[in-house]
C-alpha positions in Angstrom: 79.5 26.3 -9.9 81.3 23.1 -10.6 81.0 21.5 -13.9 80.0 17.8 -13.7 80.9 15.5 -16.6 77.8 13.9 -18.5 78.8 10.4 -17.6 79.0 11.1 -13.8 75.8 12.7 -13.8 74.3 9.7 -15.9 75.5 7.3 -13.6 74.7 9.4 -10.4 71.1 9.7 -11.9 70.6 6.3 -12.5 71.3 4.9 -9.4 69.3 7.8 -7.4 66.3 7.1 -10.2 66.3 2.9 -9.1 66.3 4.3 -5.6 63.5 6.2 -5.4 62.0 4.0 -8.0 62.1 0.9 -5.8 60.3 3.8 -2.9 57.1 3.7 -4.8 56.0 -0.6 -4.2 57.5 -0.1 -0.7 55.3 2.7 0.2 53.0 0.6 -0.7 53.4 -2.1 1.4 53.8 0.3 4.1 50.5 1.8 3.4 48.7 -1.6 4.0 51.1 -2.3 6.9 50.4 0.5 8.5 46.5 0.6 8.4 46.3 -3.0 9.7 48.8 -1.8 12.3 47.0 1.2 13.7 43.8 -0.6 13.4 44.4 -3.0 15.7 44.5 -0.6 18.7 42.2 -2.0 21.5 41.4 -1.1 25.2 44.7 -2.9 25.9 46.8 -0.5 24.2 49.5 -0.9 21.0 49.2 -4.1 19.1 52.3 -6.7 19.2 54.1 -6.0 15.9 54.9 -9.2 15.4 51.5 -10.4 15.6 50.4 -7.7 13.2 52.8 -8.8 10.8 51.7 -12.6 11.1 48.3 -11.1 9.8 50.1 -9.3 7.2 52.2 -11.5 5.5 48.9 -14.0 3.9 47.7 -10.1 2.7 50.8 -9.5 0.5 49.7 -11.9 -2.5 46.7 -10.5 -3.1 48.2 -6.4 -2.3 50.6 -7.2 -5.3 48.2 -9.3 -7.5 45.5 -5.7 -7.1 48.6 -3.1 -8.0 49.3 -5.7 -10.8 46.2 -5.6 -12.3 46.1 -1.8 -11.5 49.2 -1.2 -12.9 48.8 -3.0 -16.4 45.7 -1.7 -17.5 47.3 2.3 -16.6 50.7 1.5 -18.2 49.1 -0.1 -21.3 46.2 2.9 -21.6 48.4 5.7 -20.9 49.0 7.2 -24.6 45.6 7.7 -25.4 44.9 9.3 -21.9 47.8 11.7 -21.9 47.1 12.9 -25.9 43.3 13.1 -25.0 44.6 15.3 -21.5 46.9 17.4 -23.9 44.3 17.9 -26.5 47.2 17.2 -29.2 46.9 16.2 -32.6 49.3 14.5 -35.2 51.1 16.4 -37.7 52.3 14.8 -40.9 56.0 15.3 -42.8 54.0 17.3 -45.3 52.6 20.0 -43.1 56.0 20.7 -41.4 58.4 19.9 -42.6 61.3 22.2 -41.2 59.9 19.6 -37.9 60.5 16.6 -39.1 63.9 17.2 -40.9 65.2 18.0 -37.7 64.2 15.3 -35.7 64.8 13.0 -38.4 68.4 14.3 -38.9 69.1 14.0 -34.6 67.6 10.4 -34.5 69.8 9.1 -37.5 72.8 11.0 -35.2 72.0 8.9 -32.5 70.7 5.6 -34.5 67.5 5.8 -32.7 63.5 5.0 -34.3 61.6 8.1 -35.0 59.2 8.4 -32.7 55.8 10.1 -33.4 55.1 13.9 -33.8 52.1 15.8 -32.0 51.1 19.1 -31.5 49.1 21.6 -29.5 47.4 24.2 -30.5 48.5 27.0 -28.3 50.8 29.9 -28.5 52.7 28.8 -25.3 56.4 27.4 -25.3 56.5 23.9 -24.6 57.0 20.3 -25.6 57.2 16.5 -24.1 57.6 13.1 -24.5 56.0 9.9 -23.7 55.7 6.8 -24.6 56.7 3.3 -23.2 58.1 1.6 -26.4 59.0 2.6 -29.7 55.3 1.9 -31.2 54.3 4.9 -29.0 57.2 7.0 -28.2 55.9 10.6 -28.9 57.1 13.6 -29.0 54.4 16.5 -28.6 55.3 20.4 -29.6 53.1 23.6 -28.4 52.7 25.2 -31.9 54.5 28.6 -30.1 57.7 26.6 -29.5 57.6 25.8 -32.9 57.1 29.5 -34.6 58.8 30.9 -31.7 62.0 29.5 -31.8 65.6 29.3 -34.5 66.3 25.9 -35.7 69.1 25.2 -33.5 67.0 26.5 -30.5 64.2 24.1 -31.5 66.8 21.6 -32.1 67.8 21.6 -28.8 64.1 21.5 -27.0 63.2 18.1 -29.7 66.9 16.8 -28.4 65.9 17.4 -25.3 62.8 15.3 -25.5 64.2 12.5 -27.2 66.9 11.9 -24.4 64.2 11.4 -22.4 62.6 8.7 -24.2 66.1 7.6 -25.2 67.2 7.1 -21.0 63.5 5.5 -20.6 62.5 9.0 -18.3 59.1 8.6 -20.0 58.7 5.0 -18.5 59.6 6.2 -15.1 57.5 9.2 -15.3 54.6 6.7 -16.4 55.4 4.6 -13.9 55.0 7.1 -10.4 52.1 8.9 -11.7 50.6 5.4 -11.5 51.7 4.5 -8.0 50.9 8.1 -6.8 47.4 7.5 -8.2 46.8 4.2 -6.5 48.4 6.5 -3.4 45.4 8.8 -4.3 42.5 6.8 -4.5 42.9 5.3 -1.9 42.8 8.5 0.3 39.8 9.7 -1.8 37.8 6.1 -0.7 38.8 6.7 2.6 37.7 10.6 2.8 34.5 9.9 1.2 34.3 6.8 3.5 34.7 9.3 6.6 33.0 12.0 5.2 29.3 10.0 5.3 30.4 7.8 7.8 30.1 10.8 10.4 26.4 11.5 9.0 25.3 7.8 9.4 23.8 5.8 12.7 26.5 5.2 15.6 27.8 2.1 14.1 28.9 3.7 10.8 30.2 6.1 12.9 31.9 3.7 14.6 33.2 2.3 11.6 34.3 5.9 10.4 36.6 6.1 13.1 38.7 3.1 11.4 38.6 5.1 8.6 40.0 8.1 9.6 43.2 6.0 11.0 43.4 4.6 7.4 42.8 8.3 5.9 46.1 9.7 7.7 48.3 6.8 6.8 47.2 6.8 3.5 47.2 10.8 3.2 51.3 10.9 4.8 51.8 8.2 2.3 50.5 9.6 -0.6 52.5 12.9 0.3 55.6 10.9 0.3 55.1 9.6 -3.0 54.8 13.1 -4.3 57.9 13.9 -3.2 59.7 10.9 -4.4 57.7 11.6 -8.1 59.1 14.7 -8.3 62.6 14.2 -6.9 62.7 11.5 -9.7 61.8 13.7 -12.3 64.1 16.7 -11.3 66.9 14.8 -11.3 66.0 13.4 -15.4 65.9 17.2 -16.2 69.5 17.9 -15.5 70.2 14.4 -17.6 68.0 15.3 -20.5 69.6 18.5 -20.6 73.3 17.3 -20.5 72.5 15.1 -23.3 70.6 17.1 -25.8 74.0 19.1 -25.4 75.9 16.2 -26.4 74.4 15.1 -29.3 73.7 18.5 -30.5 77.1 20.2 -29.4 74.8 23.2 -29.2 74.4 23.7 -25.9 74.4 27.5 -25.8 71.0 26.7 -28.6 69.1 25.2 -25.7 69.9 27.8 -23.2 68.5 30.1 -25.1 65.5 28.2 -25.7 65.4 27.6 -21.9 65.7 31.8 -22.0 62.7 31.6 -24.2 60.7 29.2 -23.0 60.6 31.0 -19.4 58.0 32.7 -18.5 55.9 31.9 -21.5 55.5 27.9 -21.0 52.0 27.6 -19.6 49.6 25.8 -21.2 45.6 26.9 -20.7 44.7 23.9 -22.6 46.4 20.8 -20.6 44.7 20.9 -17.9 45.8 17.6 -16.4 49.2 18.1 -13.8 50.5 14.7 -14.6 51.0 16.2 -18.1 52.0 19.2 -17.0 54.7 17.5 -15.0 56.0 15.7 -18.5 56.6 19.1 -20.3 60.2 20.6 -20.4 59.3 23.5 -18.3 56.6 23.3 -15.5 57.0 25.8 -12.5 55.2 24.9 -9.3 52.9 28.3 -9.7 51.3 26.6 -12.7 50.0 24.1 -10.4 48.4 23.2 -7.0 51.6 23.3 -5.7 52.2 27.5 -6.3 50.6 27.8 -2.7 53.6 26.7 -0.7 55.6 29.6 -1.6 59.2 28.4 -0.1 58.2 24.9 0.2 57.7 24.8 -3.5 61.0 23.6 -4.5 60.3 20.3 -2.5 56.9 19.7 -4.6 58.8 20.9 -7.7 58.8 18.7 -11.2 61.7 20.2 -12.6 64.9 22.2 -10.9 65.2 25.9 -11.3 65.0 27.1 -15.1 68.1 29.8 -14.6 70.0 27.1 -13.0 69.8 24.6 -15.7 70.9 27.4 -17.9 73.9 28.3 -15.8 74.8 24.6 -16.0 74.8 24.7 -19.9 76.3 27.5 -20.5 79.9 25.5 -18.7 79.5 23.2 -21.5 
C-alpha cells in the first residue's frame, strides 16, 4: 500500500470535503426543481423546462430564506441535542485527572483552547467530538475507553478527536446531518401525505397522486445526501488519523487503540445514528445500514478499521 504524506492527504481532503459540501444546498434546489418539474405533467405530455424553470426561479428566495431559518435554529441547538442523545455527563479536573493532563498537555502541543470533557457511562470503547466554536468544542469519552486503554493509546484516541475539531470535521459533520434532515422530513410529510391521502374521498386521492411524485424525488434525494454525508465523513477519518499521529509521533499508540477499540465500540446507550456517526469507530452493523451486507461500504461513516491501521502502521 502506498504511503501518502499528511499534507497531500490534507489538501486532497479538503478540496473533496468543499465538494461534496457545496452537494448538500444543491440537492436541494434540485429537490424543489424536481417536484415542480414532474408535477407539471398534463394530458399533453412533459412540461417545457424552460417554462418550469420561469416558475422556479421567483421560488428560490423564499427555498433559501426556509433552510436559513432551518438551518440556524439546528446549528445553534445542536450541543445540547447531541449530549442529551449521548446521555453524557461532564467530568471535572478533580475526578480524572490522568484525563485531563493529557489533553491539556496535547492542546498546549498544538496551541489550541481546551475544549470540554464528557463522559458516558458505558463499558464500550469509544469517544467523539463536537462542537462548532471553541465555547462548545467537546470532547466526549465512553468510560471503557478510558479504563481500558495505556496512556499513550488514550492519547492517541483524545488526539484523534481533537484533530477533528481542530480541521472543523465537527462543523461539517453538523452541517450534513442538518441538510440530510431537511432531506428527511420532507419525505416523511410527503409519506404521511400519501399514506391518508389514499384513504380519503377521490379528490384527496387525487391530490395523493402529486404526492407520491414529490415522495420519490424527495426519497432519491434524500438517498443521495446519505451518501454524500458519509463519503464526507470517511474521508475526515483517514485525516484525523494522520494527524493525531503527527502531533503525537505515536502512531503505532493509536493503532493499537484502533486494535482495541474494534469489536468492542458499540454503544447501547446512544441510541441516536447521527451520534453514532460522530464516534471514532461506527461499523454499518451497528446501524440501519448492517442490512445491505456488500452495499454497506457505500452507506459507511467511517473506512475500514484494519485499513486505517495498516495506514498507521507506515508512519
Amino acid at each position: 500500500m502506498e504511503y501518502i504524506g499528511i499534507q497531500q492527504q490534507v489538501n486532497s481532503n479538503n478540496r473533496k470535503s468543499i465538494l461534496l459540501l457545496a452537494a448538500f444546498p444543491l440537492l436541494v434546489f434540485i429537490l424543489v426543481y424536481g417536484v415542480m418539474y414532474f408535477t407539471s405533467f398534463g394530458e399533453d405530455g412533459a412540461p417545457d423546462p424552460s417554462l418550469v424553470f420561469e416558475k422556479f426561479i421567483p421560488v428560490i428566495p423564499f427555498v433559501v430564506g426556509g433552510v436559513g431559518i432551518w438551518f440556524l435554529i439546528a446549528f445553534f441547538a445542536h450541543s445540547s441535542m447531541i449530549n442529551r442523545a449521548a446521555n453524557s455527563h461532564s467530568i471535572s479536573r478533580k475526578e480524572n485527572m490522568r484525563v485531563y493532563n493529557l489533553m491539556e498537555n496535547l492542546c498546549m502541543s498544538v496551541g489550541m483552547k481546551m475544549p470540554k470533557l464528557r463522559i458516558i457511562e458505558s463499558d464500550a470503547l469509544n469517544a467523539f467530538a463536537s462542537g462548532i466554536n471553541e465555547k462548545t468544542y467537546t470532547v466526549t469519552l465512553t468510560r471503557g475507553i478510558i479504563e481500558k486503554l495505556d496512556d499513550d493509546e488514550l492519547e492517541g484516541v483524545i488526539a484523534h478527536e481533537l484533530m477533528h475539531i481542530r480541521n472543523k470535521d465537527v462543523r461539517l459533520l453538523i452541517i450534513s446531518i442538518i441538510f440530510v434532515g431537511i432531506f428527511s422530513f420532507v419525505v416523511q410529510v410527503a409519506f404521511r401525505s400519501v399514506l391518508y391521502g389514499s384513504m380519503g374521498s377521490n379528490r384527496r386521492k387525487n391530490d395523493g397522486k402529486g404526492m407520491i411524485v414529490i415522495l420519490v424525488v424527495a426519497l432519491v434525494v434524500y438517498l443521495l445526501s446519505i451518501l454524500f454525508k458519509f463519503a464526507l465523513s470517511r474521508k475526515r477519518e483517514y485525516l484525523a488519523d494522520s494527524g493525531a499521529a503527527q502531533m503525537t509521533r505515536k502512531p503505532d499508540a493509536l493503532a493499537s487503540a484502533l486494535e482495541k477499540i474494534s469489536g468492542n465500540h458499540h454503544v447501547d446507550k446512544v441510541k441516536s445514528e447521527d451520534v453514532q456517526q460522530m464516534f471514532i469507530e461506527n461499523a454499518p452493523e451497528d446501524t440501519s445500514v448492517g442490512f445491505l451486507g456488500g452495499l454497506g461500504g457505500l452507506f459507511s461513516t467511517h473506512p475500514p478499521i484494519k485499513k486505517r491501521i495498516q495506514i498507521l502502521k507506515q508512519f
